[in-house]
KOLNUSE-657807 format. One record per residue: x, y, z of N, C-alpha, C in turn. Coordinates in steps of 0.05 Angstrom, whole numbers, plus 5000, padded with zeros to 4 digits. Last residue first. Layout:
% KOLNUSE-657807
XYZXYZXYZ
...
END
This chain:
% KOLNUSE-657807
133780577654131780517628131880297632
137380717696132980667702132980617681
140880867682141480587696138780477703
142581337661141281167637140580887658
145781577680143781717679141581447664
150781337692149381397709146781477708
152381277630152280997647149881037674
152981477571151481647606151081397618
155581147532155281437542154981487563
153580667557155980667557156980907557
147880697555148380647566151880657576
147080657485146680917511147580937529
149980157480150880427468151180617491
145979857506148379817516150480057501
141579937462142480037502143980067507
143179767424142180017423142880177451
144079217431145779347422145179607424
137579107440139379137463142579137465
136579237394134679347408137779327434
138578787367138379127355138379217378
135778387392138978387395139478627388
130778447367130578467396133578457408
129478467324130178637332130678637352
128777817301131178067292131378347297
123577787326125977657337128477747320
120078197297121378177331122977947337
120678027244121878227249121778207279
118077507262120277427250121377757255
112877737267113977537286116477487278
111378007218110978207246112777947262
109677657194111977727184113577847217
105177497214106877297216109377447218
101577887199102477827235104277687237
101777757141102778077156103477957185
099877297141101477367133102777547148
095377137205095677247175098977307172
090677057252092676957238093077087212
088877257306088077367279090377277252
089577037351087277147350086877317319
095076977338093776827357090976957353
097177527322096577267301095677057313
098077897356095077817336095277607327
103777867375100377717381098777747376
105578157329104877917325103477727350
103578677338101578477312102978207314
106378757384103678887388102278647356
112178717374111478487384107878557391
111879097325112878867317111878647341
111879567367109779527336110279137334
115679487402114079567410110379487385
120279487366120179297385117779247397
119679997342119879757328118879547340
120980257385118180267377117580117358
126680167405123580057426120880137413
127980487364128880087365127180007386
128180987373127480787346127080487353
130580957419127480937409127580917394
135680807400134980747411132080827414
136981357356136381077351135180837374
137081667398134481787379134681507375
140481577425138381697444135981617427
144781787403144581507407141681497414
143682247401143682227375142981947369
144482397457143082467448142182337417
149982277460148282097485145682087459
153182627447152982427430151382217448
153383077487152783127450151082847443
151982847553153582857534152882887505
145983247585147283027579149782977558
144183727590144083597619145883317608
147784117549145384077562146383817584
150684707504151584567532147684387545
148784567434149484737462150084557483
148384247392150084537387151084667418
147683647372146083837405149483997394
146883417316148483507334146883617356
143683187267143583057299145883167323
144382957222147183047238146082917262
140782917183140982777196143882687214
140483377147138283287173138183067184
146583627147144983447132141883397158
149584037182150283957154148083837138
147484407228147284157219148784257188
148984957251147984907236148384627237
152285247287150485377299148085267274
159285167324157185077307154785147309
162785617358164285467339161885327316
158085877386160086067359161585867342
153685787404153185727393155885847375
152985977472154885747458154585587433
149886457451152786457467154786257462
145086187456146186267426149086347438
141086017486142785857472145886007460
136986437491137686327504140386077510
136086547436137186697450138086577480
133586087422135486147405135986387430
128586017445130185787451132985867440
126186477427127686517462129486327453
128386557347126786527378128186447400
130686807314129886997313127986767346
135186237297135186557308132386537300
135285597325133285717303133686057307
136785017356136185327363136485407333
133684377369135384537342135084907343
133083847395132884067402134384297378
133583257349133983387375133183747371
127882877328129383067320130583067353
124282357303125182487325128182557306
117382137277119782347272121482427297
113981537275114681837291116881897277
108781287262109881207254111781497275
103381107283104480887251106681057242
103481037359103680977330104781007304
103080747407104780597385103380817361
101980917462099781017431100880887417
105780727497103280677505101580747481
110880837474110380497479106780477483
111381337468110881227442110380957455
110881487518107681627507108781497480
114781237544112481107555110081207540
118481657522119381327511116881197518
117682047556117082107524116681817507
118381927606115881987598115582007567
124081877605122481597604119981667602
125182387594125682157577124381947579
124682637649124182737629123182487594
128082287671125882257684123982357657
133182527651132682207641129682177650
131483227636132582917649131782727643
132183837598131183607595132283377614
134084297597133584177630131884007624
132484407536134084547564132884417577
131383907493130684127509131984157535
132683237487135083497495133783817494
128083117431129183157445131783257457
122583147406124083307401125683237432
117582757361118282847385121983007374
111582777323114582947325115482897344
107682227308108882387321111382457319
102181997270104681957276105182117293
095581587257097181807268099881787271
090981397213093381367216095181667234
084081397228085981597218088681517230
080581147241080681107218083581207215
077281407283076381407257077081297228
080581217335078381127322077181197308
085481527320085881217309082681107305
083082047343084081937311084281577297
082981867386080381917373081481917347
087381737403085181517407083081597393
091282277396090581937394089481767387
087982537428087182527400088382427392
089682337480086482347470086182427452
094082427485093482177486090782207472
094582957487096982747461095582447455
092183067528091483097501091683057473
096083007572093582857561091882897530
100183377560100083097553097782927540
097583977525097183737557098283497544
099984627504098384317504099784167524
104384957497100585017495098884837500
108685037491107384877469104284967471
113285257513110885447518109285327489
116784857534117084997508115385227494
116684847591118285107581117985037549
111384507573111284837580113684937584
114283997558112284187546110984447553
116584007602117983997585116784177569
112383797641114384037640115884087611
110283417611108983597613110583887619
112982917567114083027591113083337591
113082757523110582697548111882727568
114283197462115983077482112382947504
112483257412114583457423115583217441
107083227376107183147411109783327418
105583487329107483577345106883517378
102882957278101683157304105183237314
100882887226102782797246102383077265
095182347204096082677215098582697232
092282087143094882147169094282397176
088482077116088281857124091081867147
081982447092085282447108085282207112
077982507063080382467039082182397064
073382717082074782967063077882697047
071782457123070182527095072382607072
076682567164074882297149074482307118
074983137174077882967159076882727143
070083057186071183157168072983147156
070982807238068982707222070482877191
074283147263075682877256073982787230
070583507274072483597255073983357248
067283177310065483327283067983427263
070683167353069682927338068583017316
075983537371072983467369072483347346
081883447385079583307404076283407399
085483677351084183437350083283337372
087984097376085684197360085383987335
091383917418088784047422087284227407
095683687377094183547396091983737404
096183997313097083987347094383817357
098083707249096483937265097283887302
099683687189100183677207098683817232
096583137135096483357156098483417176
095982747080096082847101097583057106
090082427036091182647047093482707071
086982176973087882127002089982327012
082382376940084382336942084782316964
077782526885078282186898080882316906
072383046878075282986868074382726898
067283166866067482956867069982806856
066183736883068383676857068183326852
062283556928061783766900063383726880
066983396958064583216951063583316918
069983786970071083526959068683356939
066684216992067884196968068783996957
065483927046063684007020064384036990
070783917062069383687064066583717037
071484427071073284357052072384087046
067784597109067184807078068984587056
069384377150066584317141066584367115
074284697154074384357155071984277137
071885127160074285067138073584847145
069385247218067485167189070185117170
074985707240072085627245071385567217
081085467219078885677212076685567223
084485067217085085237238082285357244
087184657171084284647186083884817210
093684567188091484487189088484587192
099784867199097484807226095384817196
103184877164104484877188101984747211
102184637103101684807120103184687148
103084237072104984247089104384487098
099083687053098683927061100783997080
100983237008100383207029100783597029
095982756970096883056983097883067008
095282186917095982316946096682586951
094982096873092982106886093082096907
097182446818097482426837096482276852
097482636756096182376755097482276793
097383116721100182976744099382646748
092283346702094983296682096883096699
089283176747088183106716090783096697
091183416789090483126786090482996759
090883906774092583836766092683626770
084184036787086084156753088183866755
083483936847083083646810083483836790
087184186862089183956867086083806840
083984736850086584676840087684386846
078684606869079184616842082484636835
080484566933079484356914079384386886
082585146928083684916939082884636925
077385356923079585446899081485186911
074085226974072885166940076185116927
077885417021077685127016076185066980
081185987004078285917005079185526998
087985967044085985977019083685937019
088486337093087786187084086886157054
093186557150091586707119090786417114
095586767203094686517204093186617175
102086997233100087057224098686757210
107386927252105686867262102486897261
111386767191111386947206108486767227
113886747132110686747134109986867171
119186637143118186817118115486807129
121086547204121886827179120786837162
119486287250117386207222118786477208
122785797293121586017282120486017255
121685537358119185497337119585757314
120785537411123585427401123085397358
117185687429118785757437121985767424
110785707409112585497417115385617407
106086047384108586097394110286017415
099986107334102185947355105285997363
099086197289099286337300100086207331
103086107223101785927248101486107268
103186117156103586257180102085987195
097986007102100686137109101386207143
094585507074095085657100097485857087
094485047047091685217049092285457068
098084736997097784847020095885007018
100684166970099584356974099484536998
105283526932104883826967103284056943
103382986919104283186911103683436932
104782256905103682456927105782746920
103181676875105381986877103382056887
105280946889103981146886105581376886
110480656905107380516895105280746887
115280686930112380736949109980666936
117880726892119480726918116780586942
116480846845119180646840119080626874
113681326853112081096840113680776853
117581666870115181656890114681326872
120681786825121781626849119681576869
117581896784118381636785119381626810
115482446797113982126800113981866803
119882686808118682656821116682446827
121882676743122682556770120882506795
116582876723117482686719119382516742
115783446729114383346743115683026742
119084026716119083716712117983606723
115084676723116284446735116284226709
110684916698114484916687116084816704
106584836713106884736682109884896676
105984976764106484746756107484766729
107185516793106885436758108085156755
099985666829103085546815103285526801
095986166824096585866820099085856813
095986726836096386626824096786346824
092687056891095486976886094886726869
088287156924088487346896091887286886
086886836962086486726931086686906913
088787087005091986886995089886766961
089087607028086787497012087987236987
092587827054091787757074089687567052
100587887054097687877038095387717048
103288277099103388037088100288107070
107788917095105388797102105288467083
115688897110112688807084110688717097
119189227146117389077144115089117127
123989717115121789747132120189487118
130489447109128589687098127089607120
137189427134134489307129131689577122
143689387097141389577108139289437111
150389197121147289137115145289307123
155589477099154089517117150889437109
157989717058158989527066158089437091
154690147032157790287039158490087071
150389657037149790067036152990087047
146389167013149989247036149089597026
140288967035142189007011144689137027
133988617048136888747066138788717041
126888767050128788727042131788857059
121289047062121988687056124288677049
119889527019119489447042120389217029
123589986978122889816969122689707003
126990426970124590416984122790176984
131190246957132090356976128990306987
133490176898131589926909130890006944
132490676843133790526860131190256882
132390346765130690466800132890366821
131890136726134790206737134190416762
127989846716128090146699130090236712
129189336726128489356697128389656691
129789396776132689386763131189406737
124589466792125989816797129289596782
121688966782120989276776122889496764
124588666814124788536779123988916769
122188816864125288916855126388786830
116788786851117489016858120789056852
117588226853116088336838117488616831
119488076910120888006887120088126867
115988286938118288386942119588386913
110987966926110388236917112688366928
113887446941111087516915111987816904
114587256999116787576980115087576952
115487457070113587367053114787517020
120787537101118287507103116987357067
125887917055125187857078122587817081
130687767005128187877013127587807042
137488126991135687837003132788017003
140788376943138588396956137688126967
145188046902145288386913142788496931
149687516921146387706926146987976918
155887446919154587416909151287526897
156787396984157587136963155487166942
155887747019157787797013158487606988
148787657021150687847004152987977005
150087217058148787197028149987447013
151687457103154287197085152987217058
148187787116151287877110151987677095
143887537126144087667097146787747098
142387067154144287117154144987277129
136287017164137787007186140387047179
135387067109133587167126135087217152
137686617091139086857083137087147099
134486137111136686217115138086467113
129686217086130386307114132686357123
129986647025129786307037129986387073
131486956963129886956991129586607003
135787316934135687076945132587126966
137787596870135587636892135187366909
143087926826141187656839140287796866
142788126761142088196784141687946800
148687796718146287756727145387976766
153687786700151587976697149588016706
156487286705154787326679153187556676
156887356761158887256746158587376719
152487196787153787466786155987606762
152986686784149986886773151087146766
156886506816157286406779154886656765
154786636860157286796849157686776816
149886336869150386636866151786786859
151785806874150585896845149886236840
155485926919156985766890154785876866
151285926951153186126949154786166925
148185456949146885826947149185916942
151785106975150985156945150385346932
152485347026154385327002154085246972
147585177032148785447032149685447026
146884647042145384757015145985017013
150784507071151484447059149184677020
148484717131150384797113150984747086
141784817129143684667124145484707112
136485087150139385187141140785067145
132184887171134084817184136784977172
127885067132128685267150130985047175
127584667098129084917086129385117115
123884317120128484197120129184517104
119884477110120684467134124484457140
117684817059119084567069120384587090
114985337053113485097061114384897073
119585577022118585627058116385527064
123385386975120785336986120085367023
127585886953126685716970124585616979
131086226910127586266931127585936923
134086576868134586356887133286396914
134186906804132086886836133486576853
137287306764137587076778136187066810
135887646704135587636739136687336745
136187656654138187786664136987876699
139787026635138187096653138187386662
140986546593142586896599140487026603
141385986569138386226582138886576577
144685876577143885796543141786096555
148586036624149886046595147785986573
144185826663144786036658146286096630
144385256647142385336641142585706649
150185126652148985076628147285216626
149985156719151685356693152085356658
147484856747145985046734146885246715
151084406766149284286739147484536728
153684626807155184716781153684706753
152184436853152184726852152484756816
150583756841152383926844151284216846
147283326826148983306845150183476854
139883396834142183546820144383446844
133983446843135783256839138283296833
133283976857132383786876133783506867
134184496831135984336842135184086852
131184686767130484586789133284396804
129585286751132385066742132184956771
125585626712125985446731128785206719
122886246685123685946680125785866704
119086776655120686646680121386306670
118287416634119387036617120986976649
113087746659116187756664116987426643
107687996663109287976648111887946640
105587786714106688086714107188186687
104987216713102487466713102687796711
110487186731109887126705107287236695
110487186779112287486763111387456732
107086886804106287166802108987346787
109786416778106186466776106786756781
114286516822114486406793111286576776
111586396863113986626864113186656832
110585836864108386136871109686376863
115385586861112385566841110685786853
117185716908118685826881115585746866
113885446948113985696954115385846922
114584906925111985016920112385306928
118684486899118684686910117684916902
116483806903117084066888117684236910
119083326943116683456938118183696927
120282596957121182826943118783026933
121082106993118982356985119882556976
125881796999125081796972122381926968
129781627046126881707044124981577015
133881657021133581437029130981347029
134682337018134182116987133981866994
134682437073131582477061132282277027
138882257089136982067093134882157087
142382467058142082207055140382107066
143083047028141483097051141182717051
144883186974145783276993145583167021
140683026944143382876944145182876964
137283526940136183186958138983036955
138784146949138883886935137983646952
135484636949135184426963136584256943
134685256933138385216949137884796962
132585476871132585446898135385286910
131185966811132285666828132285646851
129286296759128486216785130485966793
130986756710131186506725131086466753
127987226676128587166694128686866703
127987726621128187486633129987346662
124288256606126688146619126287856625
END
């Protein structure tokens, strides 16, 4: 049988990740792929990531004539579990044309995880649920011998118009008895050129994990879940220098959820680098209190890292416990400092408009980017997610909108302590005090360290500093009262 794979991300879609210009495969379908193909299945890939339209895959169904159609999502990529309207409606458009032609279709992504009615009213005849390798396998199985799909764990299909959910798929706990990607039916080409054309280098996503065993509040994980699996750090290193050698990368970045978790992994993965005497530079995401020992920094080091973006969230300690984060301010600070003193470029997530978030709230988050500056932060607002509290707790006034369009909406969906659009202002405005903040930090270096760069650094703070206080006077015009301490 033959089977086509595709996923629901276009980057066209989404303007300020194509502004971006990191464009990363989609590694959860490349695994998918690898194991049906070890099955003996003809699989092949119709990759959306550049694609303007829902429509550019109705060639490649018409020459192909598929008689599956898989639409699986990379559940590594973080922007796949925002469920963005817009990539749903794509999903939906390429499910019906699938259907259209005959085709069985099988969706798995988070989205359709949290909303299998709409998926299989438009199209699906089965979503997968959790982890899907050995779902998807199993139901390529029972349509190839016209099986029913009833017993089949991991999955929601309509039953006399009515979603059925079967019984929860054990996860796979020995993640190196899973097939290597199939790179070698990816295009790799785009990808390089816009990395090369944009940034000077290509950087290609791996991962050593599945799951996070952590349970921040506002935090959900539908396909991989709260469980923590690992690849053996060896097979890890022999797979990024296999494909080093054909891709010609020399950057990774590891989109596991949490990093280096495993007693000794760090150590074991540091050894292996060496042994392969693979050359590459690396980054990470991991939490503030499991960067404060020095022997695992050391290892990063060794091993290739040169970023880690950490989930500060917010420096507002309350804050950080109703998100039930698990972590100390202080600790934001202190691996910080110990990162930067090895060497190691750090950034930060913050997240703001959490329930009973205040301006008091705020000026602690704005004082933990002015006081660490660093190289570089991500701010998001508060984004309720089904299957967690922060989502149940929310979800009432969630009926007229309950999704972003693009990741860079920036809507607050629910009722909070401040006006929708305070918040969004909110975000650019730090933006513009950490600019302000970077920019006037190197160019008094240049008194004590003259150079180009510090110079430049002096010319961008005097063209931000009118930004900066166009930025206020925004916020400030929203929430006049609340805003009168910044």
């Amino acid at each position: 049988m033959k089977v086509l794979f595709s996923h629901s991300y276009f980057l066209h879609f989404d303007e300020k990740q194509l502004k971006t210009a990191m464009p990363y495969p989609p590694l959860g379908t490349l695994y998918a792929m690898a194991y049906l193909r070890n099955n003996g299945y003809d699989v092949k890939l119709f990759d959306t990531m550049f694609c303007h339209s829902a429509d550019e895959i109705i060639p490649t169904i018409d020459s192909f004539k598929p008689d599956i159609c898989i639409f699986y999502d990379d559940g590594f990529n973080y922007l796949t579990k925002m469920c963005l309207t817009n990539m749903r409606e794509a999903c939906f458009k390429m499910q019906a044309y699938a259907k259209s032609k005959g085709c069985k279709v099988i969706t798995s992504s988070s989205d359709a995880t949290d909303h299998a009615l709409e998926y299989l009213s438009n199209g699906s005849d089965v979503v997968v649920i959790g982890e899907a390798e050995q779902t998807v396998l199993e139901l390529c199985n029972a349509f190839k011998n016209n099986e029913p799909i009833s017993n089949i764990t991991g999955i929601s299909f309509l039953q006399n118009k009515t979603v059925f959910n079967s019984a929860k798929r054990l996860v796979i706990k020995d993640l190196d008895t899973l097939p290597t990607p199939a790179w070698d039916l990816l295009d790799i080409t785009p990808y390089k050129i816009m990395w090369t054309d944009n940034h000077g280098y290509f950087s290609l996503n791996f991962v050593t994990t599945r799951g996070c065993p952590y349970k921040c509040n506002w935090c959900a994980k539908p396909i991989y879940g709260n469980r923590y699996n690992s690849h053996s750090p060896q097979n890890i290193v022999k797979e990024i220098k296999k494909w080093q050698q054909h891709f010609g990368f020399t950057h990774v970045w590891f989109a596991d959820d949490i990093f280096g978790l495993k007693p000794n992994w760090l150590n074991e993965f540091e050894t292996a680098v060496k042994e392969e005497q693979l050359i590459i530079s690396y980054k990470i995401q991991s939490r503030a209190d499991l960067l404060l020992e020095e022997n695992n920094i050391k290892h990063l080091v060794n091993s290739g890292c040169t970023m880690v973006w950490m989930g500060a969230e917010s420096g507002s300690q309350k804050i950080l416990d109703a998100m039930d984060k698990g972590t100390k301010v202080e600790q934001i600070y202190e691996a910080t400092h110990l990162l930067k003193k090895h060497g190691i470029h750090v950034s930060l997530f913050l997240q703001l408009g959490y329930l009973n978030e205040t301006i008091d709230d705020i000026k602690l988050t704005i004082k933990l980017v002015e006081d660490l500056l660093p190289d570089d932060i991500g701010i998001s607002v508060s984004y309720p997610l089904p299957g967690t509290i922060f989502y149940e707790n929310v979800k009432e006034q969630l009926k007229l909108k309950s999704n972003w369009t693009d990741s860079d909406e920036l809507a607050m969906m629910f009722e909070n302590t401040y006006k929708p659009e305070f918040y969004k202002q909110l975000q650019k405005y730090i933006h513009k005090i950490y600019q302000f903040k970077r920019h006037l930090f190197f160019a008094k270096q240049f008194a004590v360290k003259p150079s180009f760069l510090n110079f430049r650094h002096g010319i961008s703070l005097l063209k931000t500093i009118p930004l900066l206080i166009v930025e206020k006077w925004k916020l400030k015009k929203i929430e006049p009262n609340a805003t009168a301490s910044l």
